[in-house]
C-alpha positions as CSV (number, residue, x, y, z in Angstrom):
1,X,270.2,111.3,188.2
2,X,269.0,114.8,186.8
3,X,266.1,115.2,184.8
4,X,264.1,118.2,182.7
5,X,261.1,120.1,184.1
6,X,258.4,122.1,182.5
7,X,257.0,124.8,183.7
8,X,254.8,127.9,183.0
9,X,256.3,131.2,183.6
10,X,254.3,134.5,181.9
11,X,252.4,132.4,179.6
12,X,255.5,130.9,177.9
13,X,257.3,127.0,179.2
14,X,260.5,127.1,180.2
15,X,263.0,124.1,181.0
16,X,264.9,123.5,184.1
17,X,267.2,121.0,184.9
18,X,266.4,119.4,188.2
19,X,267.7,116.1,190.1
20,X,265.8,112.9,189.8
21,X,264.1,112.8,193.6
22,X,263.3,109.1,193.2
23,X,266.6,107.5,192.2
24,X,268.0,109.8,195.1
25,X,265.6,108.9,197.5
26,X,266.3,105.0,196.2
27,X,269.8,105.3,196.3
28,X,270.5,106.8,200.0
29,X,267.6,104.5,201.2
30,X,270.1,101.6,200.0
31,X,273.1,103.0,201.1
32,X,273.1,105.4,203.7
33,X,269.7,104.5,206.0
34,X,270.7,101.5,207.0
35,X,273.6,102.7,209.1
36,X,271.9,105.9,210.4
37,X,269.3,103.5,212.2
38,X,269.2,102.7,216.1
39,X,266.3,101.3,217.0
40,X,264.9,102.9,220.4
41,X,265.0,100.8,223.4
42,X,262.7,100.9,226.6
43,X,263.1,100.1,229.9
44,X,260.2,97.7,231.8
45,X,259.4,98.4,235.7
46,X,258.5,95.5,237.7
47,X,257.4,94.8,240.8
48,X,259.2,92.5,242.9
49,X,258.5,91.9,246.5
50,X,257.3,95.6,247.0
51,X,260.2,96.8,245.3
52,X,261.0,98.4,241.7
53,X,263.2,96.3,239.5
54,X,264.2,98.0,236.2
55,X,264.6,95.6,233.2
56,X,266.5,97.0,230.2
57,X,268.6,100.5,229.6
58,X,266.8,102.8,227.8
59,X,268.7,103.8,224.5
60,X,267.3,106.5,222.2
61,X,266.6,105.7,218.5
62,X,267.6,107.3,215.2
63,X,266.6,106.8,211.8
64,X,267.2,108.5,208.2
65,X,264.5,110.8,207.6
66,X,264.1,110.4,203.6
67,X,261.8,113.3,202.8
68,X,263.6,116.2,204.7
69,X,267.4,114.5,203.4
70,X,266.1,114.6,199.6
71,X,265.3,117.8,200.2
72,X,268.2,119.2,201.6
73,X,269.9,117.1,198.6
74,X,268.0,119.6,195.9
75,X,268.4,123.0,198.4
76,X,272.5,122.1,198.5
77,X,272.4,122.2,194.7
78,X,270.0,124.9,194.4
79,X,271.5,127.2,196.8
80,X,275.5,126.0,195.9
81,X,275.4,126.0,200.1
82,X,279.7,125.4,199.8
83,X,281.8,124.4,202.6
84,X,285.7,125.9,204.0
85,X,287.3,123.8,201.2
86,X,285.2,124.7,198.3
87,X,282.6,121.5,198.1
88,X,279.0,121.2,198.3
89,X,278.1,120.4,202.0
90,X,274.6,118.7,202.5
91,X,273.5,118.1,205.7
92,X,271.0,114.8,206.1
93,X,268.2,115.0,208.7
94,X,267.9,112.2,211.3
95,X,264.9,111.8,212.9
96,X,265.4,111.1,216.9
97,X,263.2,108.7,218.9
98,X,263.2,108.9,222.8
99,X,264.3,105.6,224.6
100,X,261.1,105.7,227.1
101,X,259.1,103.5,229.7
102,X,257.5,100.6,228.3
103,X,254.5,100.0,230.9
104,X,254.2,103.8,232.1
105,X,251.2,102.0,234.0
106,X,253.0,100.5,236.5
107,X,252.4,100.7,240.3
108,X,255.5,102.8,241.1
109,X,254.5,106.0,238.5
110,X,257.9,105.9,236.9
111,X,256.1,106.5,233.3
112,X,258.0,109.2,231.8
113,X,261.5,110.6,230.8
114,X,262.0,113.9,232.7
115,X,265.3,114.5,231.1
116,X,267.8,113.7,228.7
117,X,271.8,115.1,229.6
118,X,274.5,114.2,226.7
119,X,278.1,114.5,226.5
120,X,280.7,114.0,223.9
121,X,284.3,112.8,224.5
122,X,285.5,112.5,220.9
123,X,288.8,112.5,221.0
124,X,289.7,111.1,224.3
125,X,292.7,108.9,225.4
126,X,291.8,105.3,225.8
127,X,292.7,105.0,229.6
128,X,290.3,108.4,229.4
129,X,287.3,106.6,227.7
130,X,288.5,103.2,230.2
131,X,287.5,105.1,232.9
132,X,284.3,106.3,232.0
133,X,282.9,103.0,230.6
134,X,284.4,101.2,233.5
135,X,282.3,103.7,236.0
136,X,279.0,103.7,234.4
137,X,277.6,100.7,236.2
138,X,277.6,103.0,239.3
139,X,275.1,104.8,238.4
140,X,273.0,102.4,236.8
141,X,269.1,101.9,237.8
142,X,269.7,104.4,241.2
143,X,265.9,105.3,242.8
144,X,266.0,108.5,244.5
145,X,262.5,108.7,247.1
146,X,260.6,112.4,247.2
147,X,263.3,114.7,249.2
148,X,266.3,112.2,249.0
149,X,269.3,113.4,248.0
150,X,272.0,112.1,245.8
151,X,275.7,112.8,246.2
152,X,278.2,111.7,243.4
153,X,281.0,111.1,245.6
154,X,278.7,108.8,247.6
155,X,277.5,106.6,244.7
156,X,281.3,106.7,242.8
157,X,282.8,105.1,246.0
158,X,286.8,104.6,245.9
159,X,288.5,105.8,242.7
160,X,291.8,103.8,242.4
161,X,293.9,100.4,240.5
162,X,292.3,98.1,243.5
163,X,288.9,99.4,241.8
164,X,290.1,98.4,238.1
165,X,290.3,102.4,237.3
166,X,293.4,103.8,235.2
167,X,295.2,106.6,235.6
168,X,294.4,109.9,233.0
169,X,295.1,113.3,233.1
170,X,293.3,115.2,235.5
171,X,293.4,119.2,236.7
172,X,295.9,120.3,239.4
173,X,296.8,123.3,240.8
174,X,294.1,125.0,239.1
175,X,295.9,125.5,236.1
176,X,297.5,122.5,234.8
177,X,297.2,118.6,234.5
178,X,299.1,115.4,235.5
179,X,298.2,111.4,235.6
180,X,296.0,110.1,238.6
181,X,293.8,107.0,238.6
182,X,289.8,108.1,237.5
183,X,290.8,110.5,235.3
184,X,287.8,111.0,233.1
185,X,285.0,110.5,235.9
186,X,284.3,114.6,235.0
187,X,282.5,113.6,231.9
188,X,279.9,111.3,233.9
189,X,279.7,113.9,236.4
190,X,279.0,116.7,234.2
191,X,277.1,115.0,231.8
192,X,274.9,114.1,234.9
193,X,274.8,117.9,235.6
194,X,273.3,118.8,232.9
195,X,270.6,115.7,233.3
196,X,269.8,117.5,236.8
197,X,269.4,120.9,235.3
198,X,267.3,120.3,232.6
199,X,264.9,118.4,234.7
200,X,265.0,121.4,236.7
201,X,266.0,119.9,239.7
202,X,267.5,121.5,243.1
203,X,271.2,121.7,242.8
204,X,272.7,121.7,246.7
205,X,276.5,121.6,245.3
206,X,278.2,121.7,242.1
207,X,281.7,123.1,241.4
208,X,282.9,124.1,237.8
209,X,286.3,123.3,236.7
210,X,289.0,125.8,237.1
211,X,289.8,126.0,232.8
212,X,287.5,125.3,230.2
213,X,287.9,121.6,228.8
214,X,286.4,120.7,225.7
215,X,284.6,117.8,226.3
216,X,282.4,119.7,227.9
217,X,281.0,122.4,225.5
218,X,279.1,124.4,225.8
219,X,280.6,126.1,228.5
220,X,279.2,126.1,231.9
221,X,277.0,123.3,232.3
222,X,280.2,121.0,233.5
223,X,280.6,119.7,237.3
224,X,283.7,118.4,238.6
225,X,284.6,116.0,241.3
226,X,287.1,114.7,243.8
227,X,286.9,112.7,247.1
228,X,285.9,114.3,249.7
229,X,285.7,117.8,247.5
230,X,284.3,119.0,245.6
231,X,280.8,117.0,245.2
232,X,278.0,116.7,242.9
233,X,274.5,116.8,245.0
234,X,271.1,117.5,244.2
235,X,267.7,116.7,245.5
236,X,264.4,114.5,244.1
237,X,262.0,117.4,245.1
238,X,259.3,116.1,243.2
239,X,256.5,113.9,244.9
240,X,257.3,111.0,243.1
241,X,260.1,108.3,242.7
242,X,262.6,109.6,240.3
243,X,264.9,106.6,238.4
244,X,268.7,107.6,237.2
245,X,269.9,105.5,234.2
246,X,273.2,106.3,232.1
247,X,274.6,104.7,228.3
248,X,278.0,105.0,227.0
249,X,278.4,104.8,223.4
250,X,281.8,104.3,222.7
251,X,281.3,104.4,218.9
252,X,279.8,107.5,218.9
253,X,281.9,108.8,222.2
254,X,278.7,109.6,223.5
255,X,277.5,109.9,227.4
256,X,273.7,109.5,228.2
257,X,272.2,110.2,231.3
258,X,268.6,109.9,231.6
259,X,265.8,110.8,234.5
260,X,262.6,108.7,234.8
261,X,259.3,109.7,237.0
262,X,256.0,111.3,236.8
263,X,255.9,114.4,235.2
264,X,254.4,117.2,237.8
265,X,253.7,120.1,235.7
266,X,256.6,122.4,236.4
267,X,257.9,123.9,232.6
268,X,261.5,124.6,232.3
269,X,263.2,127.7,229.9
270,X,266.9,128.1,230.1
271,X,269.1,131.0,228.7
272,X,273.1,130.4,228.1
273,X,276.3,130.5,228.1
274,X,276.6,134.2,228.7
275,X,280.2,135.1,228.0
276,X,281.7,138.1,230.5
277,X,285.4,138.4,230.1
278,X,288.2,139.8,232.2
279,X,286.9,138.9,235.9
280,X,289.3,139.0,238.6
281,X,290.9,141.5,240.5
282,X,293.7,141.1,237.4
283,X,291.5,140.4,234.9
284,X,292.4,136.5,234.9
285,X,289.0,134.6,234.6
286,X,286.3,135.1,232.2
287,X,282.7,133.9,233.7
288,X,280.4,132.2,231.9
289,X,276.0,132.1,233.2
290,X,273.3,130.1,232.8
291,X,270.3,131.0,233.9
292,X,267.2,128.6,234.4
293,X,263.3,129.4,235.1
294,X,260.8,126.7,236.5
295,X,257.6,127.7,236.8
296,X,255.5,124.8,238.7
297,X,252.0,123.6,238.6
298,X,250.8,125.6,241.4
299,X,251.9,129.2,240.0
300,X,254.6,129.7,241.6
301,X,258.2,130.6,240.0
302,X,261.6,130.6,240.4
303,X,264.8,132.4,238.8
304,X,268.5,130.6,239.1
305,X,271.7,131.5,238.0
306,X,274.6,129.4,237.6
307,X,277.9,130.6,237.0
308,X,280.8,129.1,236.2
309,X,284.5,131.1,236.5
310,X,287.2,129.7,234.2
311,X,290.9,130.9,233.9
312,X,291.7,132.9,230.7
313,X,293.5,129.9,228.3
314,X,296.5,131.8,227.6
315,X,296.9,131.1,231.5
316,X,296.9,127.6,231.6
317,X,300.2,125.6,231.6
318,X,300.6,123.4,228.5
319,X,301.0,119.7,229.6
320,X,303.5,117.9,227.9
321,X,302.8,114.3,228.0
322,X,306.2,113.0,226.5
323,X,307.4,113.6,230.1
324,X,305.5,111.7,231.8
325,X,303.0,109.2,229.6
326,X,305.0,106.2,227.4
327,X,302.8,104.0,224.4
328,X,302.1,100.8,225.1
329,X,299.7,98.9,223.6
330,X,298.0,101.8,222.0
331,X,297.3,102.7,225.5
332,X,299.0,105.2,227.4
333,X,300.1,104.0,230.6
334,X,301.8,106.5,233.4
335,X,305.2,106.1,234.7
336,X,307.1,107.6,237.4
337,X,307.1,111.3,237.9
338,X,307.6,113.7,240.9
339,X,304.7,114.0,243.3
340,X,306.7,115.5,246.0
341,X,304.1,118.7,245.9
342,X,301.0,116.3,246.1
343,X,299.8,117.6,249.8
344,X,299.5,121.0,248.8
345,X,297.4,120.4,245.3
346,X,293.8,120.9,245.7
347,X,293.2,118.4,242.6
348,X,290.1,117.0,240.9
349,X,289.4,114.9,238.1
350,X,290.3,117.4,235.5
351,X,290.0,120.1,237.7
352,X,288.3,122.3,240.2
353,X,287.6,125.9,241.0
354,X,285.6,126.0,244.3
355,X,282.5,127.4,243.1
356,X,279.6,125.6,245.1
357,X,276.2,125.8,244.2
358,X,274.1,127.8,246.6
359,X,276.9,129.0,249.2
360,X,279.2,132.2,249.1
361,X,283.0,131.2,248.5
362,X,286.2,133.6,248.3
363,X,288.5,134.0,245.8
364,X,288.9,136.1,242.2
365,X,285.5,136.6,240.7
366,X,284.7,140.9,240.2
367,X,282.8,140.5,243.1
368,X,279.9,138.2,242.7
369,X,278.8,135.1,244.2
370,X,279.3,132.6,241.3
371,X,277.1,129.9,242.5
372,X,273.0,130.1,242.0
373,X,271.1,133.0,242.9
């Protein structure tokens, strides 16, 4: 595994002891390439009385990038790059491949990926991760024409045990959680969110949740939702037909959304999160901003900012599931608890703070108009 190098230094030959980059190279192509690689998938667009018919889901790829990992092998030892607990970390590169459009020439001009939004819910409950498998098909192979609009709420349809959905923790009261059937459907939601806004999109409505959850960092790109209210919309304002497709990878507790169209020249920079802290009359919320710039083929430009006001965390109430969740099965299933109080809880799937995109609102927030500018 290590080796002896020669080399020059002012006119005399010194030896260093250096790592053998062949047997290295070998030995993770045996044993660690082959599970690093996805192969990429692509979707086909067919034509079928008039209409588009999608065939496939399109899955990105991954695969062990040899040269840059062996490398990073001989920096770690080089460098003595040490982690928390006093080891040698080395980080191996991976090589990412695009899940695409496998006859871009087709007749309906859906050739290219216009964006990419991802989610991780590592660490979810199983009746969590239930629920967001169980929805995906929902939003599976939608086609949104030039100035429709697409409405979450619309496409989700009824959220309850008649629908096969189980019940999760969700948001109440703004600051603390309880069972209800969907919970969960914030991390398709958001993930979708932040598919719309880096495709640079119009955004009509999008409300952040009322605490920051973790599932959904980094902060301020999440959207929450709950029939009738709060609502996810946005608009296809290109000229073309625009394609929504989703994944859930359960082994990687992954969410993929993707977009598919014709690209029409507009170019995208984003800037976020922006951290401001004690907002509120008493100093309760901290706000966190995005901002986005789309400049479009013809010139012309445009500024957005999206903010997103969550309650400080020593403010939220601790949830304490032995009162209310029992094991079974390695699932948690509810069982009774008081919902005398359920009229007068503005609830969403894991919460909501009434923060809509593009229209003024009241409430705690220094001042400002936390929706997009």
């Amino acid at each position: 595994w290590i080796e002896f190098r020669k080399e020059k230094e002012f006119n005399n030959y010194n030896l260093y002891v250096v790592l053998n980059n062949d047997k290295i190279r070998k030995h993770i192509s045996r044993r660690i390439a082959p599970y690093m690689y996805t192969a990429k998938q692509d979707i086909t667009v067919r034509s079928v009385d008039g209409k588009p018919v999608i065939e496939g889901i399109a899955r990105d790829g991954y695969y062990l990038d040899l040269r840059r990992s062996v490398k990073s092998i001989n920096d770690c030892i080089s460098y003595e790059r040490i982690d928390t607990t006093g080891n040698l970390i080395i980080w191996l590169d991976v090589a990412h491949l695009v899940g695409g459009v496998a006859n871009p020439d087709n007749e309906f001009q859906i050739s290219d990926v216009l964006a990419t939004g991802v989610t991780d819910f590592f660490g979810s409950p199983e009746n969590r991760k239930f629920n967001i498998k169980h929805s995906s098909p929902r939003f599976q192979n939608i086609i949104l024409h030039p100035g429709e609009r697409f409405s979450f709420i619309k496409h989700m349809g009824k959220v309850d045990s008649a629908n096969g959905f189980m019940k999760e923790l969700v948001i109440v009261d703004g600051d603390s959680t309880e069972p209800q059937y969907g919970g969960g459907l914030c991390q398709v939601s958001s993930t979708l969110f932040r598919t719309i806004f880096f495709a640079g999109l119009p955004v009509i409505s999008r409300v952040s949740h009322s605490f920051e959850v973790k599932y959904y960092r980094p902060a301020g790109l999440d959207a929450t939702i709950f029939d009738p209210y709060p609502n996810l919309v946005f608009e296809n304002d290109t000229k073309n037909l625009l394609l929504i497709q989703n994944f859930v990878d359960l082994n990687r507790t992954k969410m993929y959304f993707k977009f598919f169209g014709k690209k029409d020249g507009r170019r995208l920079r984003f800037e976020g999160p922006i951290v401001k802290e004690n907002v509120g009359e008493k100093k309760e919320h901290y706000r966190v901003t995005w901002y986005r710039y789309i400049e479009y083929a013809d010139g012309t430009e445009k500024t957005e900012k999206f903010n997103s006001i969550y309650l400080n965390k020593d403010l939220v109430k601790k949830y304490q599931p032995e009162n209310i969740l029992q094991q079974k099965d390695s699932v948690f299933v509810p069982v009774a608890y008081d919902s005398t109080k359920k009229e007068k809880r503005e609830r969403t799937d894991d919460g909501a703070l009434p923060v809509k995109i593009n229209e003024n609102r009241t409430g705690e927030n220094d001042g400002e108009n936390p929706g997009s500018e």
